[in-house]
N, CA and C of each residue as an Amber inpcrd file, in Angstrom:
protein
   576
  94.3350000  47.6370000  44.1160000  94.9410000  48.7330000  44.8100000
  96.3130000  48.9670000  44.1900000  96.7010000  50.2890000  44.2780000
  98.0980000  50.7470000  43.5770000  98.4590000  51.1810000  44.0380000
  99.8600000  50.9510000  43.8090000 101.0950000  51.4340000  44.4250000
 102.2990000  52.0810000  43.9500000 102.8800000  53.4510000  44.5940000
 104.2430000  53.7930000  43.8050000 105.5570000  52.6990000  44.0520000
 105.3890000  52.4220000  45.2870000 106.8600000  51.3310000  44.8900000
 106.5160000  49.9780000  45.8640000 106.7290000  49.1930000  45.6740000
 106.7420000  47.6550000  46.0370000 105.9350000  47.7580000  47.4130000
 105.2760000  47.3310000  47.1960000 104.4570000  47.2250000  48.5350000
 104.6610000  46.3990000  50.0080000 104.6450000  47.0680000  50.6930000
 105.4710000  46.3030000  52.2720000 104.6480000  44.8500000  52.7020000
 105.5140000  44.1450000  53.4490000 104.5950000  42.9890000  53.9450000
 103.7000000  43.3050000  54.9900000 103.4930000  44.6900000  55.6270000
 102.4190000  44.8620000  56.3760000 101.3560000  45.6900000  55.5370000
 101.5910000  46.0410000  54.1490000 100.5500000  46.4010000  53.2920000
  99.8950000  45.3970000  52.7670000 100.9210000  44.2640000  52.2810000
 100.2980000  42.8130000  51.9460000  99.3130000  42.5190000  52.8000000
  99.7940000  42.1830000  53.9080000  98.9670000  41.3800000  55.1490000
  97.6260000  42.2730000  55.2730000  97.4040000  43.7030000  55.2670000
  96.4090000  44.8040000  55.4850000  95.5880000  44.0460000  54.4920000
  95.9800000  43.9700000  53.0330000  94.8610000  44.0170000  51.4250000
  94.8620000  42.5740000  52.2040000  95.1870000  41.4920000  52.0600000
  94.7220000  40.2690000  52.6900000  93.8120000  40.0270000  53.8850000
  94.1480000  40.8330000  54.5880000  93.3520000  40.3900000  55.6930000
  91.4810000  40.9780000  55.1740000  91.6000000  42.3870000  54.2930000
  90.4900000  43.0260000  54.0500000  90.1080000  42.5290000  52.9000000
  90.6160000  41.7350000  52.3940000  90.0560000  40.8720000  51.3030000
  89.1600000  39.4120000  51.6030000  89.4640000  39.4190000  52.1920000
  88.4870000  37.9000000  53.0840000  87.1950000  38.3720000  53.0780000
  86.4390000  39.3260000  53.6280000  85.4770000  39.5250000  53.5890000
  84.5910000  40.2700000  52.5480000  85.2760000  40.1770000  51.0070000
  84.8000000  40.9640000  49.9350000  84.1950000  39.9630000  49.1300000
  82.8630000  40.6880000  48.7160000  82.3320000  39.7420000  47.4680000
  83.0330000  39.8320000  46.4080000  82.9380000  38.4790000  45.5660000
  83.3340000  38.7080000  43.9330000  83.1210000  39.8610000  43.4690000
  83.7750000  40.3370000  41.8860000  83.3860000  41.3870000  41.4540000
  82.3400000  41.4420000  40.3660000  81.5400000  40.1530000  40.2230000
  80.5810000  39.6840000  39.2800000  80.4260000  38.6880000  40.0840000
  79.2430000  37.9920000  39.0280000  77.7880000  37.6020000  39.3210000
  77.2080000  36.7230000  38.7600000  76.8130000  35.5270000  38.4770000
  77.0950000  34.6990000  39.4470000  78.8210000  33.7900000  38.9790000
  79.0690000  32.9810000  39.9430000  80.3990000  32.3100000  39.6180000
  80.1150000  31.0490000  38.5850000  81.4400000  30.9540000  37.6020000
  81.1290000  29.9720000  36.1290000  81.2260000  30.8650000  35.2900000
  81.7660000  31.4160000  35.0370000  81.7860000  32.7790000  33.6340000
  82.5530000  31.9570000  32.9550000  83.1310000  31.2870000  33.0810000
  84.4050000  30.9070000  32.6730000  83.7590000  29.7200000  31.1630000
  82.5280000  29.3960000  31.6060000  81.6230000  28.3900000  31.2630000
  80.6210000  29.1240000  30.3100000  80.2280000  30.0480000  30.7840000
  78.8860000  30.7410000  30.0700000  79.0760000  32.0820000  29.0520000
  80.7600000  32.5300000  29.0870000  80.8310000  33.8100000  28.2690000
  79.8220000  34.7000000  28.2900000  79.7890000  35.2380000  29.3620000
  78.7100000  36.5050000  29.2650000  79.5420000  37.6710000  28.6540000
  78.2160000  38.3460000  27.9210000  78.6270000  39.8880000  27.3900000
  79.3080000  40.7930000  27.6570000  80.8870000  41.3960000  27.1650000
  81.5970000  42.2980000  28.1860000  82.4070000  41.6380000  28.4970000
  82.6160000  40.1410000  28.6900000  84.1910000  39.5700000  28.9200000
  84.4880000  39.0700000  27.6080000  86.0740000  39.2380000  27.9230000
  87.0740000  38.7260000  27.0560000  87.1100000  37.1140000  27.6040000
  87.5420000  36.2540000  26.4140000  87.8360000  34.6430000  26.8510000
  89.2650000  34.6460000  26.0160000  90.2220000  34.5590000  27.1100000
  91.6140000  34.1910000  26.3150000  91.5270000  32.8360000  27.3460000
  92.2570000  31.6040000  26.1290000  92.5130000  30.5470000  26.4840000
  94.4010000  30.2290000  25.5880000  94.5410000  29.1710000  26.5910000
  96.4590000  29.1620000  26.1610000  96.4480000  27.9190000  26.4190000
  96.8040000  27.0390000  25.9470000  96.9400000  25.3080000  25.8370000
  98.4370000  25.1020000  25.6330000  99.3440000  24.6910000  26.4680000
 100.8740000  23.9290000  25.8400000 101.0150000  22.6440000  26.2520000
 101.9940000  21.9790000  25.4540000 102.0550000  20.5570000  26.3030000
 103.4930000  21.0040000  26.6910000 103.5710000  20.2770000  28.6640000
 104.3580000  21.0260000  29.3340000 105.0130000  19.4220000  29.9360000
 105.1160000  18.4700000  29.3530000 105.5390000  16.8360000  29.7120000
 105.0670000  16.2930000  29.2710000 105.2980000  14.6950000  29.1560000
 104.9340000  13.5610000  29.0600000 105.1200000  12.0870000  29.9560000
 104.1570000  11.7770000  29.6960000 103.9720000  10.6850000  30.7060000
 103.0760000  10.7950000  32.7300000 102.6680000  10.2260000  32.9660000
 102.1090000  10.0860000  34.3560000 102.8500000  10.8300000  35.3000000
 103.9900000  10.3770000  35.3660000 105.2610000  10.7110000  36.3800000
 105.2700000  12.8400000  36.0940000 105.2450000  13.0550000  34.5630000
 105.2640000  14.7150000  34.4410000 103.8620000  14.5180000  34.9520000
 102.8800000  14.3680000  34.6700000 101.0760000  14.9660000  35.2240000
 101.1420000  14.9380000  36.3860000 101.9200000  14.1640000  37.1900000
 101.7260000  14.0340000  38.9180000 102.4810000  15.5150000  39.2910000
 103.4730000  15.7380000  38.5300000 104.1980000  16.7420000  38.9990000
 103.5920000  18.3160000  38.7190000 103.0130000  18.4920000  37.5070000
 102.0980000  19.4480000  37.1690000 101.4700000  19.3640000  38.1500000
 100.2180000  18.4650000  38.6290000  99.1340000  18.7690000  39.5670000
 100.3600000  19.4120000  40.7540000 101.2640000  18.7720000  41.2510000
 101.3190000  19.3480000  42.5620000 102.0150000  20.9130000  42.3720000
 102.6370000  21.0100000  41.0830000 103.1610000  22.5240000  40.8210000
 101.8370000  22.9480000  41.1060000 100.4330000  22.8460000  40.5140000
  99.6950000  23.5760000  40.4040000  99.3210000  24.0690000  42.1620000
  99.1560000  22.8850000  43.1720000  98.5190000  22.8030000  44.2720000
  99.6880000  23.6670000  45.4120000 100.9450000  24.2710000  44.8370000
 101.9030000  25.0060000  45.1500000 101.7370000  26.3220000  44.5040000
 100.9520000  26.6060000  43.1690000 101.3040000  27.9420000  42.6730000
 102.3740000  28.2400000  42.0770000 103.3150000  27.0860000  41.5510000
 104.0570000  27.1620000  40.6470000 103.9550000  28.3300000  39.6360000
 102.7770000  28.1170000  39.2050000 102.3120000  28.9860000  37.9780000
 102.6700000  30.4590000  38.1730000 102.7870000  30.7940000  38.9000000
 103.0660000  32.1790000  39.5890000 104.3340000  32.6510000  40.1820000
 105.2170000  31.8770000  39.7610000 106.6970000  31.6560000  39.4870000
 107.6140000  32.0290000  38.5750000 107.3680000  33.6180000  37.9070000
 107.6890000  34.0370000  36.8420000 108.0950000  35.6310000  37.2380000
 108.7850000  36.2220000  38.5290000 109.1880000  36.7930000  39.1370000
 108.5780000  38.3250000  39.2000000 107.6820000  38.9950000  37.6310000
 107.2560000  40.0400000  38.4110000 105.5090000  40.3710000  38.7190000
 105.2940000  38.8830000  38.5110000 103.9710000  38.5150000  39.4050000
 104.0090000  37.2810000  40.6750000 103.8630000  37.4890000  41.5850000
 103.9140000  36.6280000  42.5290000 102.1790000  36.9210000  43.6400000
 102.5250000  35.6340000  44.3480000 101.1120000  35.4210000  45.0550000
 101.1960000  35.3060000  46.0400000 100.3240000  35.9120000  47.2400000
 100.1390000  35.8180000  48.5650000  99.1420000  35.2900000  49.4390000
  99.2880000  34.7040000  50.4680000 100.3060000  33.8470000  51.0610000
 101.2770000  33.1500000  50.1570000 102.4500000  33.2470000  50.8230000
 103.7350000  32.3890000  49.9690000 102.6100000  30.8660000  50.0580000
 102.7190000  30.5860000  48.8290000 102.2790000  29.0340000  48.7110000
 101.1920000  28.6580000  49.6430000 100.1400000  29.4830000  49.2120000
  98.6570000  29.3340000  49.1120000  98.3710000  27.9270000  49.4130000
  97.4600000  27.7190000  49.9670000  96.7810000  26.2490000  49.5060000
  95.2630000  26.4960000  48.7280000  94.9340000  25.8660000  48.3570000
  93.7880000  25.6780000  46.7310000  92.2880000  25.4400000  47.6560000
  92.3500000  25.2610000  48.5520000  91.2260000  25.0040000  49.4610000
  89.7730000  26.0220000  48.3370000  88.8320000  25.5780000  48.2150000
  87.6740000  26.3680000  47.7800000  87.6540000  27.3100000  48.5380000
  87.6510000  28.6190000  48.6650000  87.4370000  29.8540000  50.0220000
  88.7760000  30.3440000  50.2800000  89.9410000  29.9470000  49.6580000
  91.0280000  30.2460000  50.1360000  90.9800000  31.8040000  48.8980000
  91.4890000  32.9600000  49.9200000  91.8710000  34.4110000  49.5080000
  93.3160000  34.2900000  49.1280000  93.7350000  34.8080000  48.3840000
  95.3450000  35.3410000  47.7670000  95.2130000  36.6640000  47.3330000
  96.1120000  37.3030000  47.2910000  96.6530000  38.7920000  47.0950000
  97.6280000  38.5500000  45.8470000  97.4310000  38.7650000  44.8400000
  97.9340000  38.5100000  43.4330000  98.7210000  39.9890000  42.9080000
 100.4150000  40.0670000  43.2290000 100.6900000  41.3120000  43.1730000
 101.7910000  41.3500000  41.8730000 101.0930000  42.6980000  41.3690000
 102.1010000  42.7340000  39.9800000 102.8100000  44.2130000  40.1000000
 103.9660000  43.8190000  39.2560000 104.9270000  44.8910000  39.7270000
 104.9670000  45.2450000  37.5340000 104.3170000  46.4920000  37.3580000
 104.5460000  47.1320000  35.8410000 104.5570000  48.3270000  35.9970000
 105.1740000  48.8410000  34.6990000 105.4190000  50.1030000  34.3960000
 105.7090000  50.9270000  35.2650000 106.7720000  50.5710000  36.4180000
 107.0470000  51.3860000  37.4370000 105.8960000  51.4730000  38.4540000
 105.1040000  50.8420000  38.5940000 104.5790000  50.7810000  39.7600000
 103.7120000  49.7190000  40.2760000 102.9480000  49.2770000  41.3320000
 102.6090000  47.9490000  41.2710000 101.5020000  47.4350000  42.0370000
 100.6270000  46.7210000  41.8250000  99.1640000  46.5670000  42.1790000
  99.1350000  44.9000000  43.2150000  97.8860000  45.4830000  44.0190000
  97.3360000  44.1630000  44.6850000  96.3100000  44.0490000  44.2510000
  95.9420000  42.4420000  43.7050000  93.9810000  42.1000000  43.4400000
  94.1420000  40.8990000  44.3930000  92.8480000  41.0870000  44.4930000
  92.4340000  39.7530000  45.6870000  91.5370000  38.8910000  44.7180000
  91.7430000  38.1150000  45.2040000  91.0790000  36.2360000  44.2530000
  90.4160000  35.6270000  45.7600000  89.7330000  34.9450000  44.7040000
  89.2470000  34.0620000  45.8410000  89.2020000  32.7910000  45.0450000
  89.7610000  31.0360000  45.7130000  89.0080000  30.4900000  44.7820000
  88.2160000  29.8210000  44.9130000  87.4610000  29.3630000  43.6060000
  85.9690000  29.0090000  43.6990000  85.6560000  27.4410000  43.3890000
  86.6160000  26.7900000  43.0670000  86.2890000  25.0810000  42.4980000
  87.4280000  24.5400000  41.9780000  87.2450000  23.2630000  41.8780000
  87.9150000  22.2680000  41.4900000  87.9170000  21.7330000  40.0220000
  88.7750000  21.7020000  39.4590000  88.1440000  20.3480000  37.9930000
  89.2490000  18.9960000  38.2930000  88.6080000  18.0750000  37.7300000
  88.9400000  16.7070000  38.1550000  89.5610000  16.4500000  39.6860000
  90.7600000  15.1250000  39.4420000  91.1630000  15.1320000  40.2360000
  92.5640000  14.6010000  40.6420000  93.5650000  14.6240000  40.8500000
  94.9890000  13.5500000  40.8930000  94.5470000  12.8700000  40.3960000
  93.7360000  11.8890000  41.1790000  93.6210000  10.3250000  40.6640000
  93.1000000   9.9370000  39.0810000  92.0780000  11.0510000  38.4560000
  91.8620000  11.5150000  37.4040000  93.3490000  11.4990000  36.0630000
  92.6490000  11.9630000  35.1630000  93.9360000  12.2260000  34.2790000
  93.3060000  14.2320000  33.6280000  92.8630000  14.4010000  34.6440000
  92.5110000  15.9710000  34.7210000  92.4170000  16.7980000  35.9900000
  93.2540000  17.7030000  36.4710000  93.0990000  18.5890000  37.5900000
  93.4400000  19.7920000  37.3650000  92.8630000  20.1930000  38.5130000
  93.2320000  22.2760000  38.6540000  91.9910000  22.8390000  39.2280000
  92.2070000  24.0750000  39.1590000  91.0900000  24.9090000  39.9560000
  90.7230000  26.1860000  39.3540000  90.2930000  26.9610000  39.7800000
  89.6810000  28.4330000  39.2670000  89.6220000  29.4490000  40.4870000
  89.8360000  30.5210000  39.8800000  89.5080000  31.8910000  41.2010000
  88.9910000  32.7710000  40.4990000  87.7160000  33.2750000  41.2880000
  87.5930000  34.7720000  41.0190000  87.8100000  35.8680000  41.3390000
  87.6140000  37.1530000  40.7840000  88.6810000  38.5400000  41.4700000
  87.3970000  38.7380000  42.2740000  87.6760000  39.4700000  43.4610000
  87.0530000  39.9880000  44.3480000  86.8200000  41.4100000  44.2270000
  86.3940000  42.7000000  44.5340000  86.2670000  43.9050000  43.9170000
  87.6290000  44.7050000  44.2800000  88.3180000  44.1160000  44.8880000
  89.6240000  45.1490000  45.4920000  90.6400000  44.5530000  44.3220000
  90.4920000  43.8100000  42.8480000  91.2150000  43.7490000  41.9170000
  90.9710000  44.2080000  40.8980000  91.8250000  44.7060000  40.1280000
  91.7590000  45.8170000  38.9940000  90.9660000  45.4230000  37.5710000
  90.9880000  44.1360000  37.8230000  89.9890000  42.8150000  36.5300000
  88.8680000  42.6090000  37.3380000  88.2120000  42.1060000  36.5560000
  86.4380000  41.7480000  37.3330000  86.3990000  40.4110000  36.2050000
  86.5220000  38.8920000  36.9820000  86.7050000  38.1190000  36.2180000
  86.8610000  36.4150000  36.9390000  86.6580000  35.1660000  35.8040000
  88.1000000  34.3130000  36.5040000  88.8040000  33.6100000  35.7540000
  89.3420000  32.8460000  36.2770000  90.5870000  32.1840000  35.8020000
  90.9150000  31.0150000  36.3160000  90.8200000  29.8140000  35.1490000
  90.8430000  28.4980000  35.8390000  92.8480000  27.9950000  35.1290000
  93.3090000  27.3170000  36.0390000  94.7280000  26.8730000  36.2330000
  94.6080000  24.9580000  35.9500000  94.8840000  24.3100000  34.5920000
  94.4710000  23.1880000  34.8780000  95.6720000  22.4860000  33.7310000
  95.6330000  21.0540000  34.4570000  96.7680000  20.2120000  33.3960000
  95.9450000  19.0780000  33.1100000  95.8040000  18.5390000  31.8820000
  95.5770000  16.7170000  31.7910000  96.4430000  16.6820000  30.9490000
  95.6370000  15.2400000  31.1570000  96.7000000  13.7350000  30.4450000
  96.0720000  13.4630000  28.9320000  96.6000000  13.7550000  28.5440000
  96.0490000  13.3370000  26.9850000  96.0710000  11.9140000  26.2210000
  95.2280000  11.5030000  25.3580000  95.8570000  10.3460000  25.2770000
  96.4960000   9.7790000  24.2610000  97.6300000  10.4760000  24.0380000
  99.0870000  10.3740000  23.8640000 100.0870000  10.1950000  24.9030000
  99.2740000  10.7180000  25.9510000 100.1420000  10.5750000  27.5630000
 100.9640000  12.2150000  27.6240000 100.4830000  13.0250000  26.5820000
 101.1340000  14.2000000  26.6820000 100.2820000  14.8410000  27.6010000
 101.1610000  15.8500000  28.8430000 100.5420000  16.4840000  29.6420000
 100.5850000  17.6800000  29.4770000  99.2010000  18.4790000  29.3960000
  99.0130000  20.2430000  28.8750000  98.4970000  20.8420000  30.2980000
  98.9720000  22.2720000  29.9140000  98.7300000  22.6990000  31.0210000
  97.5900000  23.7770000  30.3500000  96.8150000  24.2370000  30.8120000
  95.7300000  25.1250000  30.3710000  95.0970000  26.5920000  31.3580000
  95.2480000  27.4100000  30.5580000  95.0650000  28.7820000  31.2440000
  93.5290000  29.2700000  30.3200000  92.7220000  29.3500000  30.8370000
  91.4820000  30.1430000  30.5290000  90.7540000  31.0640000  31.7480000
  91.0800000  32.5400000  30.7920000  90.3920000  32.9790000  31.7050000
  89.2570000  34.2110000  31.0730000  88.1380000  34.8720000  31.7250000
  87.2710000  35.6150000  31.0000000  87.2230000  36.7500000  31.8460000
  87.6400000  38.1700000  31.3680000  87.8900000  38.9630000  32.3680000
  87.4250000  40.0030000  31.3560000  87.4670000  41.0230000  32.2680000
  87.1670000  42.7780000  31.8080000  87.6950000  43.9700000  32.7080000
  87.7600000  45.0420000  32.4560000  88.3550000  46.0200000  33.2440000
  87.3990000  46.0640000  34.3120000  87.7450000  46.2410000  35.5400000
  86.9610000  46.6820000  36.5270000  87.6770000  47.9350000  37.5280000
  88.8560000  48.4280000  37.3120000  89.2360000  49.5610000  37.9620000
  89.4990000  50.8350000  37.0720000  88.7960000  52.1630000  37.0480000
  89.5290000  52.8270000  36.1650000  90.5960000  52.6420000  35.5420000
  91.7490000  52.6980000  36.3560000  93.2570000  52.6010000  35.8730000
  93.3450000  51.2570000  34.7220000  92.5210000  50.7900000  35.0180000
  92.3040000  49.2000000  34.2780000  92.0010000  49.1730000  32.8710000
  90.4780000  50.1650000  33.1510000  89.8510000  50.4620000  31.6490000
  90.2920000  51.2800000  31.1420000  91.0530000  52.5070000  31.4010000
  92.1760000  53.6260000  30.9360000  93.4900000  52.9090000  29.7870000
  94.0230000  52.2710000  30.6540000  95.0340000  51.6300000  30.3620000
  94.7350000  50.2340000  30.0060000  93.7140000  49.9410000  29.1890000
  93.1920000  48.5220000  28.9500000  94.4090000  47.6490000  27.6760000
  94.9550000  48.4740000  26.7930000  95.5730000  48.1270000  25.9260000
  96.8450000  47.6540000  26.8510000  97.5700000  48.0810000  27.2830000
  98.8930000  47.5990000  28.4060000  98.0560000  46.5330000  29.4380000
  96.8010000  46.4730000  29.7870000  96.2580000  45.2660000  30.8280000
  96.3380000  44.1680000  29.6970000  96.0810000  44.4660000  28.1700000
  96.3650000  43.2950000  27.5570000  97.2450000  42.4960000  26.9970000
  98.5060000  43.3610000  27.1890000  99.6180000  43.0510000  26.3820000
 100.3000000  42.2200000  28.0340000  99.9150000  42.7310000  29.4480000
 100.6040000  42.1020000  30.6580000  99.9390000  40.5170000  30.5760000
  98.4990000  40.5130000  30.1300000  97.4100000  39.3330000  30.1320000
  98.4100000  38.1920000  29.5270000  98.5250000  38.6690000  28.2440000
  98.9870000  37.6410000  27.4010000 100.7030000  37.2210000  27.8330000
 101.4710000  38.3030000  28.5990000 102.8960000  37.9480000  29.4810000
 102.3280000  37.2020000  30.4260000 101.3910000  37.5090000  31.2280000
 101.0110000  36.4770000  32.0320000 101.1500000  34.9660000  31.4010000
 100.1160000  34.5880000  30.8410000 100.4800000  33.3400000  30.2200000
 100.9940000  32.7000000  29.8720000 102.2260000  33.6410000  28.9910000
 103.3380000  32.7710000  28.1270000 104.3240000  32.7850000  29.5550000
 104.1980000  33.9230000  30.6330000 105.2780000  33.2130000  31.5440000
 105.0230000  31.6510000  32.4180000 103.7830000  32.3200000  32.7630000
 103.1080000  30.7050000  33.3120000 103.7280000  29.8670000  32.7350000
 103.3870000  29.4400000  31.4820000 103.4130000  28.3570000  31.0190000
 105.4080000  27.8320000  31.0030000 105.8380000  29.0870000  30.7930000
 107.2160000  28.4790000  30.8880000 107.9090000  28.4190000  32.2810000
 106.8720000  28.9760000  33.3740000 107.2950000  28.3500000  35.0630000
 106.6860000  26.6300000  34.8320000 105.4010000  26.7290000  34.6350000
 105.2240000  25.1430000  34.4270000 106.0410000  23.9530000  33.5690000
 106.3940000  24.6730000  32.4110000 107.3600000  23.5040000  31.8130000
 108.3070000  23.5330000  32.7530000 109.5420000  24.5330000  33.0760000
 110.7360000  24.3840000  33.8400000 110.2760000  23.9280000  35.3920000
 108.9050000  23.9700000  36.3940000 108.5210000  22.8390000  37.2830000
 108.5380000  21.8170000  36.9680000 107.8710000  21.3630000  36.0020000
 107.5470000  19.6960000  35.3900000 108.9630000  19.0320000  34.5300000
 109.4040000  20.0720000  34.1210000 110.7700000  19.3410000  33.7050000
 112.1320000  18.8520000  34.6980000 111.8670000  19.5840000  35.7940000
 113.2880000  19.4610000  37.0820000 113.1730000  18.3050000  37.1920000
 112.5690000  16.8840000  36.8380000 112.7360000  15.4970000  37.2810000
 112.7870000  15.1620000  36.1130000 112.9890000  14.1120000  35.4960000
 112.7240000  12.5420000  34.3480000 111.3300000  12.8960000  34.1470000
 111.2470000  12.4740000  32.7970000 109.9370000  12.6820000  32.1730000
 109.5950000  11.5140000  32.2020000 108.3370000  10.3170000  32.6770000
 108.3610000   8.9720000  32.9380000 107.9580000   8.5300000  32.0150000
């Protein structure tokens, strides 16, 4: 959904509340796994710490939404929880004007106790991508900790596929900001 100027917190709460009950915008969930025909697969790998003490801190940036800490994309509910079924309102503010997509997410990979975690969401049809996107850090064994963005998406709103060249140039800002909210999360303590 689009908007001419910043969207109110009772417009938020409206696309949220009517997003709960929307199917994905594809079919079946795991794209992320199977590259079907028609999506794009951008993947982004950095190492964002080292040592146990940074991976503990990644996972919980992640289980906060850290990642989404790069000021002109932010996520709704303030600080989501990762629950499988949990809805967010994913709102971006470009080119003078600014959009809500709804996610839903869909799974887990590893686990804390693991030396691999994170999760995945897919867009629901009230987002301008038809796609998902998994959010994940391990432990390498060097003890270097990466954080990893893969996601496989395609236009799914006019305005989307119109303007597909600017959805790709925001795709790839997406990422490189991520990744530098995650280093500057994982770096605010001692690297162990």
């Amino acid at each position: 959904m689009f908007f001419l100027r910043r969207p109110s917190a009772r417009n938020i709460n409206s696309f949220l509340e009517a997003s709960r009950s929307l199917p994905l915008s594809y079919a079946p969930p795991g794209i992320l796994n199977d590259q079907p025909s028609g999506f794009r697969l951008d993947e982004q790998v950095v190492v964002i710490g080292h040592g146990r003490g940074a991976f503990e801190r990644a996972c919980a940036a992640l289980m906060t939404w850290k990642q989404f800490d790069i000021g002109w994309a932010t996520v709704f509910p303030d600080r989501p929880g990762i629950e499988v079924g949990t809805v967010v309102a994913v709102m971006i503010g470009h080119l003078g004007f600014w959009s809500l997509n709804g996610c839903r997410v869909l799974y887990h990979v590893g686990s804390r106790a693991d030396t691999r975690f994170g999760f995945a969401y897919g867009t629901l049809t009230n987002h301008a991508e038809c796609g998902e996107e998994l959010f994940e850090v391990f432990l390498d064994s060097r003890a270097d900790v990466a954080y990893r963005i893969r996601a496989s998406s395609r236009p799914w709103a006019a305005l989307a596929r119109l303007g597909h060249p600017v959805v790709r140039v925001l795709q790839a800002r997406f990422r490189r900001d991520s990744v530098a909210a995650m280093k500057r999360d994982v770096s605010g303590c001692r690297n162990d």
